[in-house]
C-alpha positions as CSV (number, residue, x, y, z in Angstrom):
1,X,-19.6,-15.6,-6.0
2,X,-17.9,-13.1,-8.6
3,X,-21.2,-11.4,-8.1
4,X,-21.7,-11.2,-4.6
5,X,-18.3,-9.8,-4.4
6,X,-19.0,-6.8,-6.6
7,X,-21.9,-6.0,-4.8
8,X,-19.8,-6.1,-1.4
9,X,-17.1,-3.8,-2.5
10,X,-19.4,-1.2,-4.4
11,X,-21.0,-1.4,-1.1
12,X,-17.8,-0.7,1.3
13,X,-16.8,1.7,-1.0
14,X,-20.1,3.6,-1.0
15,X,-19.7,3.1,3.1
16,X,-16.2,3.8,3.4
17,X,-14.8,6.1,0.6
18,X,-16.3,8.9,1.3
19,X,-16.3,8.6,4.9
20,X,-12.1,8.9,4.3
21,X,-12.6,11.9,1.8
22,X,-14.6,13.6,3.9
23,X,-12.6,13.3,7.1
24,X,-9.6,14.5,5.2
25,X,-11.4,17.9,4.0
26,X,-12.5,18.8,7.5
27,X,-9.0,18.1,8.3
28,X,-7.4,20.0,6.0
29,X,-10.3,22.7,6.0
30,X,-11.0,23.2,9.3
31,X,-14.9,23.5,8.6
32,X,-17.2,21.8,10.7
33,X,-19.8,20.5,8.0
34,X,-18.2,16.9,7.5
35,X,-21.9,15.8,7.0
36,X,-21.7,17.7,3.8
37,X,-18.5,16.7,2.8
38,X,-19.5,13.0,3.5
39,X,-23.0,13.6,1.7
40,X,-21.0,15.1,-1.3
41,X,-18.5,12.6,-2.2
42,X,-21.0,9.9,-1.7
43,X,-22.7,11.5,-4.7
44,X,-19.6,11.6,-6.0
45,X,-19.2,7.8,-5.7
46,X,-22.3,7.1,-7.6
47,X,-21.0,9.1,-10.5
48,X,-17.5,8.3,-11.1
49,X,-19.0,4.3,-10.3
50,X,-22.1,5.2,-13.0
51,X,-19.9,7.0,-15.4
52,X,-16.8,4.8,-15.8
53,X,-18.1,2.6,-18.3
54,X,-19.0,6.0,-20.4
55,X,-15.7,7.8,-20.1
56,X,-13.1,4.6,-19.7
57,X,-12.7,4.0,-23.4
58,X,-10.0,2.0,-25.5
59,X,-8.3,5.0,-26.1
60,X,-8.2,6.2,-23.1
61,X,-7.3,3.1,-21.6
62,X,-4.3,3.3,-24.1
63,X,-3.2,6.4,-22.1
64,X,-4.4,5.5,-18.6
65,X,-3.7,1.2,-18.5
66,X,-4.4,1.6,-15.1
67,X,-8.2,1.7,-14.0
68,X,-8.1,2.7,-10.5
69,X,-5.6,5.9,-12.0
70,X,-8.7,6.7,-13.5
71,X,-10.8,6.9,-10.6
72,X,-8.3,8.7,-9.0
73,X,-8.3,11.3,-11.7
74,X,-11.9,11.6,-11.7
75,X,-12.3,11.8,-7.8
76,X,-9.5,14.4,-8.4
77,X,-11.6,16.6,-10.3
78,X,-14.7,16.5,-8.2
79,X,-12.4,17.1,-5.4
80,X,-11.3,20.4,-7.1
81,X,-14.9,21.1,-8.1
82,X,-16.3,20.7,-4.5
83,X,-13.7,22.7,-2.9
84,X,-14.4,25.5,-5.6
85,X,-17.9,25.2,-4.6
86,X,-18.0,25.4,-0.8
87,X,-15.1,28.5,-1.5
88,X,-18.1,30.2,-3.1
Protein backbone atom coordinates (compact mmCIF):
# COMPACT_ATOMS: atom_id res chain seq x y z
CA UNK A 1 0.00 0.00 0.00
CA UNK A 2 2.97 2.34 1.13
CA UNK A 3 4.02 1.64 -2.38
CA UNK A 4 1.04 2.29 -4.37
CA UNK A 5 0.82 5.47 -2.62
CA UNK A 6 4.23 6.84 -3.68
CA UNK A 7 3.60 6.00 -7.08
CA UNK A 8 0.19 8.02 -6.82
CA UNK A 9 1.57 11.20 -5.45
CA UNK A 10 4.88 11.29 -7.72
CA UNK A 11 2.17 10.90 -10.26
CA UNK A 12 -0.26 13.93 -9.22
CA UNK A 13 2.67 15.87 -8.61
CA UNK A 14 4.17 15.19 -12.12
CA UNK A 15 0.23 16.00 -13.27
CA UNK A 16 -0.36 18.77 -11.11
CA UNK A 17 2.81 20.75 -10.00
CA UNK A 18 3.67 22.06 -12.87
CA UNK A 19 0.41 22.67 -14.22
CA UNK A 20 0.20 25.35 -10.98
CA UNK A 21 3.80 26.71 -11.76
CA UNK A 22 3.17 27.22 -14.98
CA UNK A 23 -0.24 29.01 -14.70
CA UNK A 24 1.43 31.32 -12.17
CA UNK A 25 4.29 32.45 -14.76
CA UNK A 26 1.88 33.25 -17.54
CA UNK A 27 0.12 35.14 -14.92
CA UNK A 28 2.70 36.99 -13.68
CA UNK A 29 4.50 37.20 -17.19
CA UNK A 30 1.94 37.87 -19.39
CA UNK A 31 3.45 35.51 -22.19
CA UNK A 32 1.32 33.32 -23.92
CA UNK A 33 3.66 30.13 -24.09
CA UNK A 34 2.15 28.25 -20.92
CA UNK A 35 2.86 25.03 -22.97
CA UNK A 36 6.45 25.84 -22.42
CA UNK A 37 6.27 26.86 -19.07
CA UNK A 38 4.19 23.60 -18.27
CA UNK A 39 6.78 21.42 -20.42
CA UNK A 40 9.64 23.11 -18.33
CA UNK A 41 8.81 22.64 -14.88
CA UNK A 42 7.69 19.18 -15.63
CA UNK A 43 11.42 18.61 -16.45
CA UNK A 44 11.91 20.29 -13.59
CA UNK A 45 9.89 17.77 -11.50
CA UNK A 46 11.95 14.87 -12.73
CA UNK A 47 15.04 16.48 -11.48
CA UNK A 48 14.54 17.94 -8.18
CA UNK A 49 12.34 14.23 -7.63
CA UNK A 50 15.76 12.29 -9.33
CA UNK A 51 18.24 14.47 -7.54
CA UNK A 52 16.97 14.74 -3.97
CA UNK A 53 18.40 11.66 -2.77
CA UNK A 54 21.95 13.11 -4.26
CA UNK A 55 21.77 16.63 -2.77
CA UNK A 56 19.57 15.91 0.60
CA UNK A 57 22.45 14.90 2.76
CA UNK A 58 22.90 14.62 6.75
CA UNK A 59 24.40 17.80 6.77
CA UNK A 60 22.28 19.37 4.98
CA UNK A 61 19.42 18.02 6.52
CA UNK A 62 21.10 19.44 9.85
CA UNK A 63 20.51 22.93 8.26
CA UNK A 64 17.24 22.30 6.30
CA UNK A 65 15.17 19.59 8.94
CA UNK A 66 12.48 20.16 6.72
CA UNK A 67 12.37 18.19 3.34
CA UNK A 68 9.65 19.84 1.42
CA UNK A 69 11.87 23.43 2.37
CA UNK A 70 14.22 21.70 0.27
CA UNK A 71 12.08 21.20 -2.66
CA UNK A 72 11.02 24.45 -2.33
CA UNK A 73 14.55 25.79 -2.51
CA UNK A 74 15.38 23.78 -5.34
CA UNK A 75 12.15 24.53 -7.41
CA UNK A 76 13.25 28.11 -6.37
CA UNK A 77 16.33 28.01 -8.20
CA UNK A 78 15.07 26.50 -11.37
CA UNK A 79 12.42 29.00 -11.17
CA UNK A 80 15.14 31.83 -11.26
CA UNK A 81 17.03 29.82 -13.91
CA UNK A 82 13.96 29.45 -16.28
CA UNK A 83 12.92 33.00 -15.99
CA UNK A 84 16.65 34.01 -16.79
CA UNK A 85 16.34 31.86 -19.74
CA UNK A 86 13.16 32.81 -21.47
CA UNK A 87 14.48 36.84 -20.56
CA UNK A 88 17.26 35.75 -22.97
Amino acid sequence: MKRLKKILCFVLGWQIVPLIFALINVWIWQIDSFKIFYCYFSIVYLLCYISFPLFYRPNIAKKIPNKYAFYGIMYGIFWIFGILLCLV
